[in-house]
Backbone as numpy.savetxt, mean C-alpha at the origin, in Angstrom:
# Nx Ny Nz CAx CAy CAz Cx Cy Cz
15.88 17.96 16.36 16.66 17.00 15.62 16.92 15.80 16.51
16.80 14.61 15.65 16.86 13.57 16.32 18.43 13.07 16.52
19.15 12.69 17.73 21.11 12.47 17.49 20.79 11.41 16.77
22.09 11.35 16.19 22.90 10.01 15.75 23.73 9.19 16.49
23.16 7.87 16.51 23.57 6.94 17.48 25.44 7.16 17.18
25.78 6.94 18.66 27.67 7.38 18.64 27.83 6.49 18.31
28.06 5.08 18.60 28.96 4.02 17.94 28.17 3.34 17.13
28.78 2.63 16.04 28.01 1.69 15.32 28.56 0.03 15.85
29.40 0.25 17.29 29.42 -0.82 17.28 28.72 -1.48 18.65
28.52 -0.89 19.00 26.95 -1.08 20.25 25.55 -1.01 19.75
24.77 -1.44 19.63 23.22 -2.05 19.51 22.46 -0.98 20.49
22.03 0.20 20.66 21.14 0.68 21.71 19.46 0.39 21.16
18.85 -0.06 21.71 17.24 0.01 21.52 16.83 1.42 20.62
15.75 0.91 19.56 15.53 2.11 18.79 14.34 2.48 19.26
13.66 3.70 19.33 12.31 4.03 20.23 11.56 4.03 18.74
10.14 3.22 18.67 9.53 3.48 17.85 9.26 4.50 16.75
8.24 5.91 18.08 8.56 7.06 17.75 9.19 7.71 16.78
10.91 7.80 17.29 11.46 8.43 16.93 12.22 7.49 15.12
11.81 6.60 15.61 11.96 5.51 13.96 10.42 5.80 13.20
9.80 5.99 13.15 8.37 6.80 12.58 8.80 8.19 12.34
9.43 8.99 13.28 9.71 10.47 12.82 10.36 10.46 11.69
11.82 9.73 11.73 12.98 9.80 10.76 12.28 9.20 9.34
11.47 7.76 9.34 11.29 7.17 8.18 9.85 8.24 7.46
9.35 8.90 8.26 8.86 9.92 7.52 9.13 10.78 6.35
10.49 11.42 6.79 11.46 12.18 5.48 11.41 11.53 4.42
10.57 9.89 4.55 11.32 9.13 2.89 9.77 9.85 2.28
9.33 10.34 1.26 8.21 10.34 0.52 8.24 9.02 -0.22
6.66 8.41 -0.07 6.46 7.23 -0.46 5.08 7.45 -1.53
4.94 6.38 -2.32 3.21 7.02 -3.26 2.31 6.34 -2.19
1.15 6.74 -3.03 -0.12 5.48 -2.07 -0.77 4.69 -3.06
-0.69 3.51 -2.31 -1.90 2.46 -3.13 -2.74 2.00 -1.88
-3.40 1.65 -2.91 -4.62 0.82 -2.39 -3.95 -0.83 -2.56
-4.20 -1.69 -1.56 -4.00 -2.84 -1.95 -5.44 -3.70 -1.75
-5.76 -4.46 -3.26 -7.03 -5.02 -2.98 -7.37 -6.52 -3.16
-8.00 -7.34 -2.76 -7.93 -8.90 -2.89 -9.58 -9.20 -2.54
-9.34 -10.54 -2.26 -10.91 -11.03 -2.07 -11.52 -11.31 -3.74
-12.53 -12.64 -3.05 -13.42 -12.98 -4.73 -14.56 -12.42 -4.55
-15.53 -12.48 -5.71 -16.60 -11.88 -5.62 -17.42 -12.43 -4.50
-17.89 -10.67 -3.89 -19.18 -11.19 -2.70 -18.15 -11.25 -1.49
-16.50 -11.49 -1.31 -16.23 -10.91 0.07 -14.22 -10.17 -1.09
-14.73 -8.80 -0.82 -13.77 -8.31 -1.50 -13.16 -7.42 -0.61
-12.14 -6.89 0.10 -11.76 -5.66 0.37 -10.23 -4.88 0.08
-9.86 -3.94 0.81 -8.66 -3.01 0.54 -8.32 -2.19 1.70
-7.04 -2.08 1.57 -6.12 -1.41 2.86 -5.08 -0.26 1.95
-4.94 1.04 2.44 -4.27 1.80 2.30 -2.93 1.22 2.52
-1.72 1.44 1.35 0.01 0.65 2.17 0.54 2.03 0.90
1.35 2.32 1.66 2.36 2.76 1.40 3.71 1.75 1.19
3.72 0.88 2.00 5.39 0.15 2.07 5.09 -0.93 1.02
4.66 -0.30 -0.23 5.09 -0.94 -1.67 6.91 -0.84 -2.17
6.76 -1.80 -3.01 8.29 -1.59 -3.49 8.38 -2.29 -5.28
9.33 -2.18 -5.55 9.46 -3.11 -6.57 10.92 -3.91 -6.08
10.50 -5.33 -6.52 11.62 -5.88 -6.18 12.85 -6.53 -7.20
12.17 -7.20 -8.12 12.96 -7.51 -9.28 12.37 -7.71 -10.62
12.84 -7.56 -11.61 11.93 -7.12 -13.17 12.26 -8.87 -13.81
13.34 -9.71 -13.53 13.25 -11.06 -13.48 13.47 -12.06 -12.95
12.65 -12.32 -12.16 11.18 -11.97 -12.46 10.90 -10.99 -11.83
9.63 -10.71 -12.16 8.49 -9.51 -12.24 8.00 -9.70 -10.77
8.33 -9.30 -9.33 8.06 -9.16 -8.01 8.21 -7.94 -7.59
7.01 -8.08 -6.58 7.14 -6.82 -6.21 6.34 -6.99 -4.28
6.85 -6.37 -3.63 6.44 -6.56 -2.26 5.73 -5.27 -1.17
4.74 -5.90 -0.56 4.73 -5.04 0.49 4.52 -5.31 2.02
4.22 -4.50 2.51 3.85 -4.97 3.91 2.06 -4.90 4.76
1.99 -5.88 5.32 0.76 -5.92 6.30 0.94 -5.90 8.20
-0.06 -5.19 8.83 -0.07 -5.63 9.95 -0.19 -6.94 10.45
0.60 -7.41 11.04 -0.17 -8.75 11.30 -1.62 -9.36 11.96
-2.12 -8.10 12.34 -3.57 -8.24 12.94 -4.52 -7.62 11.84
-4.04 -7.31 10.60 -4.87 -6.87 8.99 -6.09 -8.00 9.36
-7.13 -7.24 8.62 -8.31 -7.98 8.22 -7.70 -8.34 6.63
-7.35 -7.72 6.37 -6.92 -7.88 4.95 -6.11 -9.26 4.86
-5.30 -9.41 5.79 -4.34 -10.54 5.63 -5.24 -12.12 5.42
-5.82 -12.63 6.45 -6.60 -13.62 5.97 -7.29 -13.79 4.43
-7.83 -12.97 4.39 -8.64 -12.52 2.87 -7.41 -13.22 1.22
-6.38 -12.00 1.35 -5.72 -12.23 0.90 -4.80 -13.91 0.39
-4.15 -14.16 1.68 -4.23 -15.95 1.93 -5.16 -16.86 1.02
-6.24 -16.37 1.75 -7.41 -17.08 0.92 -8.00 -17.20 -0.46
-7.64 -15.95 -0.79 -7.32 -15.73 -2.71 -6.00 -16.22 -3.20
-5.11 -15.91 -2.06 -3.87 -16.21 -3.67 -3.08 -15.33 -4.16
-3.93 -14.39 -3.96 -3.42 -12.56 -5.25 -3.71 -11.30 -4.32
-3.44 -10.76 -5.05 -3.73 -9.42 -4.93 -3.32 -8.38 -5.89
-3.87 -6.61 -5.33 -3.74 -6.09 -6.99 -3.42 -4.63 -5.93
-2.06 -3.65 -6.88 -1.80 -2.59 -5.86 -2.24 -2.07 -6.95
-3.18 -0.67 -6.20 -3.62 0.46 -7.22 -2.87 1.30 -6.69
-2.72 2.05 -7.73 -1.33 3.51 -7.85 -2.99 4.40 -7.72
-3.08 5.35 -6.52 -3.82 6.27 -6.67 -3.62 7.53 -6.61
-4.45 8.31 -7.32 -4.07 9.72 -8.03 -4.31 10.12 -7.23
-4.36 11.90 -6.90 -4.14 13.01 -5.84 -5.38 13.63 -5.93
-6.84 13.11 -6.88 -7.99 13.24 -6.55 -8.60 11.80 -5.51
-7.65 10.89 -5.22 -8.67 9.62 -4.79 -7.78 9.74 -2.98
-7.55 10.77 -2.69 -7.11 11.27 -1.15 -8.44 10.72 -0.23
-9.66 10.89 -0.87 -10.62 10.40 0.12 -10.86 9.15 0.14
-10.65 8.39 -1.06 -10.28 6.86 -1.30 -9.24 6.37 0.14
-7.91 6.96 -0.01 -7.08 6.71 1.01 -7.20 6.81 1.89
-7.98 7.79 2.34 -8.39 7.88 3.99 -9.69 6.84 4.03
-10.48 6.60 3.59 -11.23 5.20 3.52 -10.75 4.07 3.91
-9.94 3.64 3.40 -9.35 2.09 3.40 -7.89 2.68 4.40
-8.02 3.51 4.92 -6.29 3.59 5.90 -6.68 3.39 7.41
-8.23 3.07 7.56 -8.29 2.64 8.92 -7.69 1.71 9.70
-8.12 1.32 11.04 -7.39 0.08 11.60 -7.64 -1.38 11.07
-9.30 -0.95 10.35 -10.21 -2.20 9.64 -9.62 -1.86 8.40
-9.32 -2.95 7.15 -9.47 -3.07 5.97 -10.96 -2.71 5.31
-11.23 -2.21 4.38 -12.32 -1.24 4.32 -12.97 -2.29 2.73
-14.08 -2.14 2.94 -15.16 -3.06 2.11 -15.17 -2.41 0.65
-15.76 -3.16 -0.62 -15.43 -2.38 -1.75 -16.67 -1.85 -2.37
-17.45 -2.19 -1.55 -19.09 -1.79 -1.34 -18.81 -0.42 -1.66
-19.12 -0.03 -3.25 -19.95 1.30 -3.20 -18.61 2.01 -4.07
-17.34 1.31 -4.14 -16.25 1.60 -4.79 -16.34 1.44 -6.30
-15.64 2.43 -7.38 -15.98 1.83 -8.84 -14.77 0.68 -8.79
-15.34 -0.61 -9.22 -13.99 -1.61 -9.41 -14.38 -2.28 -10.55
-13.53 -3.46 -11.39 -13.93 -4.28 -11.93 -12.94 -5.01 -11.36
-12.99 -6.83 -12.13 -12.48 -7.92 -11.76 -10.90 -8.21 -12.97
-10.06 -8.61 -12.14 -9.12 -9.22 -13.39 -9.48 -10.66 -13.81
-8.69 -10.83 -14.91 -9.06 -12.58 -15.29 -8.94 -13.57 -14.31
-8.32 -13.22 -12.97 -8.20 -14.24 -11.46 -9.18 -14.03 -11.04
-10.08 -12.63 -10.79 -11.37 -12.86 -10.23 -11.28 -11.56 -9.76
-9.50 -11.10 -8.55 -9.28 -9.92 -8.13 -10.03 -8.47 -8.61
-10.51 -7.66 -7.25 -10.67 -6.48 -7.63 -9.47 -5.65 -8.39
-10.07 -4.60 -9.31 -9.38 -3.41 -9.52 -9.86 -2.08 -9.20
-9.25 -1.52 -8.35 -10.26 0.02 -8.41 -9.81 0.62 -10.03
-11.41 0.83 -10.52 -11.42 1.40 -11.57 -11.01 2.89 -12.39
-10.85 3.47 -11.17 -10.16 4.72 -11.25 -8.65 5.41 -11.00
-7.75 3.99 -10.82 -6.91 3.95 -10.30 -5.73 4.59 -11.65
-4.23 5.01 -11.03 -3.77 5.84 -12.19 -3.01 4.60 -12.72
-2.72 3.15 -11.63 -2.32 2.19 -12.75 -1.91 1.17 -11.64
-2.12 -0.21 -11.96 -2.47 -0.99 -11.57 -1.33 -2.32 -11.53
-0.93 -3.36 -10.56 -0.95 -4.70 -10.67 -1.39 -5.86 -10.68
-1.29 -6.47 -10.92 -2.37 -7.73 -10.42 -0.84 -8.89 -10.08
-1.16 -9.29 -8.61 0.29 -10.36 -8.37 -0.62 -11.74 -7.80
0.63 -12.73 -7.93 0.02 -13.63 -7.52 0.84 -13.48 -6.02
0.57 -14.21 -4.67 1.25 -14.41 -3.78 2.52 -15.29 -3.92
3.46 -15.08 -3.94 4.50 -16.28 -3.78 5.23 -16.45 -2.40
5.37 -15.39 -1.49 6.20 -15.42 -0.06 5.72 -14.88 0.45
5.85 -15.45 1.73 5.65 -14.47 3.21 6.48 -14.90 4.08
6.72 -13.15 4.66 8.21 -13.33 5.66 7.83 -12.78 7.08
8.30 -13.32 7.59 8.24 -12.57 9.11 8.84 -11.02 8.91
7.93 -10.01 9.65 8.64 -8.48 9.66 8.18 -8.00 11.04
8.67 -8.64 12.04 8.70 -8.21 13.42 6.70 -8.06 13.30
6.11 -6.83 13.91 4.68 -6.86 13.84 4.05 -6.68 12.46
5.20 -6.97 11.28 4.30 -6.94 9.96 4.65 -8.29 9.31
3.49 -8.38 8.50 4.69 -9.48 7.35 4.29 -9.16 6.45
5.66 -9.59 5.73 6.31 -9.03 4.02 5.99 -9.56 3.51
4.86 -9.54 2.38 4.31 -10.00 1.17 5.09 -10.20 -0.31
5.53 -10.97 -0.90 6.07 -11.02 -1.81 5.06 -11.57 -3.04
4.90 -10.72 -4.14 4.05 -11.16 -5.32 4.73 -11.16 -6.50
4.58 -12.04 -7.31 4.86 -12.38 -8.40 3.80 -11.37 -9.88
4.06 -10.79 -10.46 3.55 -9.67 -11.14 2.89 -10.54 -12.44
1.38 -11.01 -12.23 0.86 -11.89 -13.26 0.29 -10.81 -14.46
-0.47 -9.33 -14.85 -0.67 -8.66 -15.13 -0.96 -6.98 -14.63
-1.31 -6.56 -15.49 -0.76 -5.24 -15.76 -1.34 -3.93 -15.99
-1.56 -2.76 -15.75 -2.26 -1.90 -16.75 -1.85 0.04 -16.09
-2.22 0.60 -17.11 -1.80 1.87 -16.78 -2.26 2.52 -18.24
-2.68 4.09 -17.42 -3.57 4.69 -18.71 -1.50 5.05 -19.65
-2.06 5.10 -20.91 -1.32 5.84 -22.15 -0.93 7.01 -21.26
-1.78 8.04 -21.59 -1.28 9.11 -20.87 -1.63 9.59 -19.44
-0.89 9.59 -18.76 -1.71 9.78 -16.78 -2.58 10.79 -17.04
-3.75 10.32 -15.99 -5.10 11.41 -16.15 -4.39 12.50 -15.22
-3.49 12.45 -14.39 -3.85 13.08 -12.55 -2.02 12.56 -12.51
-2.12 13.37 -11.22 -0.98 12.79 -10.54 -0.90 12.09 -9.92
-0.01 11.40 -9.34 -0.04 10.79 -8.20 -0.14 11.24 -6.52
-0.94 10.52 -5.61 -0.79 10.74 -4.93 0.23 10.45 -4.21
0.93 11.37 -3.09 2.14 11.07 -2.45 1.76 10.65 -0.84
2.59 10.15 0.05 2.67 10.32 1.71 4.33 10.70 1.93
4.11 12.39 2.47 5.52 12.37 3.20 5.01 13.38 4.61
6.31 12.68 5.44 6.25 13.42 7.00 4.39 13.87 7.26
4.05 12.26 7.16 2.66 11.61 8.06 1.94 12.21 7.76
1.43 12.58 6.60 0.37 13.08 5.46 0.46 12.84 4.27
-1.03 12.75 3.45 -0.94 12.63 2.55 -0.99 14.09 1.00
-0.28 13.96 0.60 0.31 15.33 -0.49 0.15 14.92 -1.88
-0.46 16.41 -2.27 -0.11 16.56 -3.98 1.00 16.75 -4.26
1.94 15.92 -5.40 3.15 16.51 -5.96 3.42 18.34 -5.93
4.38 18.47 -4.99 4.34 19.98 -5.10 3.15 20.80 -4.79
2.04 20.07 -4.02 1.54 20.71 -3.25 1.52 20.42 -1.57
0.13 21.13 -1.21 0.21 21.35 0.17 -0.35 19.86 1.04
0.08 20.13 2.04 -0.59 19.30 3.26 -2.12 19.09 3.46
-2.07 17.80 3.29 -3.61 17.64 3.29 -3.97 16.85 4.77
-4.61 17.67 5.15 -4.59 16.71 6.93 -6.07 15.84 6.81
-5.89 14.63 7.18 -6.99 13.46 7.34 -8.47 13.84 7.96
-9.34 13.65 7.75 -10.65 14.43 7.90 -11.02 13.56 9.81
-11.36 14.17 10.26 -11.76 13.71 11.70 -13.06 12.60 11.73
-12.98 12.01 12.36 -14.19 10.94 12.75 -14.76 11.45 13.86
């Protein structure tokens, strides 16, 4: 067990680590986040999706600041988070490398902006960019929610990430395949 800092009114340095151990306990879903126009398209595994406000329609996440993805993105405008199901685990470990991962060979189509969609996804955004914030070694993406989609009835579940794996609802630990 990790202590609890004694005072709240002293500042002690937080150790990475042990701020990765604790924010583990939160279970988070997974998307795919995808951007790029046709002919240079790609996608990054994020978990640190959110919703932010319904008016308007924003919603945010986070990037490394050394993302391949990040330039890309910039350069479009948009981007699109896919909600992926608890069969597309090998999807996630694809695109969760240190590189943003190519869409070469992925089923996708385009939205009316141009943006990829993974086509198999359990349900989808399409945002435009409106902010970016400083987040110490990330920055916070803020999108404006231009369209929309999600099956009638879910095919699958969702896939989950808790305590640094990725999980079926109520199932087991799925550990990341080795390189």
């Amino acid at each position: 067990m990790i202590p609890a800092q004694q005072s709240t009114h002293e500042i002690h340095p937080i150790d990475g680590g042990a701020l990765r151990h604790v924010c583990a306990h939160f279970a988070t879903g997974v998307t795919v986040i995808t951007t790029g126009l046709p002919g240079d398209s790609s996608g990054t595994t994020v978990n640190s999706f959110t919703s932010v406000s319904l008016e308007p329609p924003l919603v945010l996440f986070c990037l490394h600041q050394h993302s391949r993805l990040l330039p890309l993105l910039k350069e479009s405008g948009g981007f699109v988070v896919n909600f992926l199901t608890r069969q597309q685990q090998s999807l996630a470990y694809a695109f969760a490398g240190r590189e943003s991962a190519d869409l070469t060979g992925v089923p996708h189509h385009r939205t009316q902006e141009g943006l990829p969609v993974l086509s198999e996804a359990l349900a989808h955004l399409t945002c435009r960019l409106v902010e970016e914030y400083d987040g110490g070694d990330h920055t916070i993406l803020l999108g404006r929610v231009v369209g929309l989609g999600a099956e009638e009835k879910p095919i699958d579940d969702p896939l989950i990430f808790y305590r640094g794996a990725m999980r079926e609802l109520g199932g087991p630990v799925t550990v990341p395949p080795r390189s």
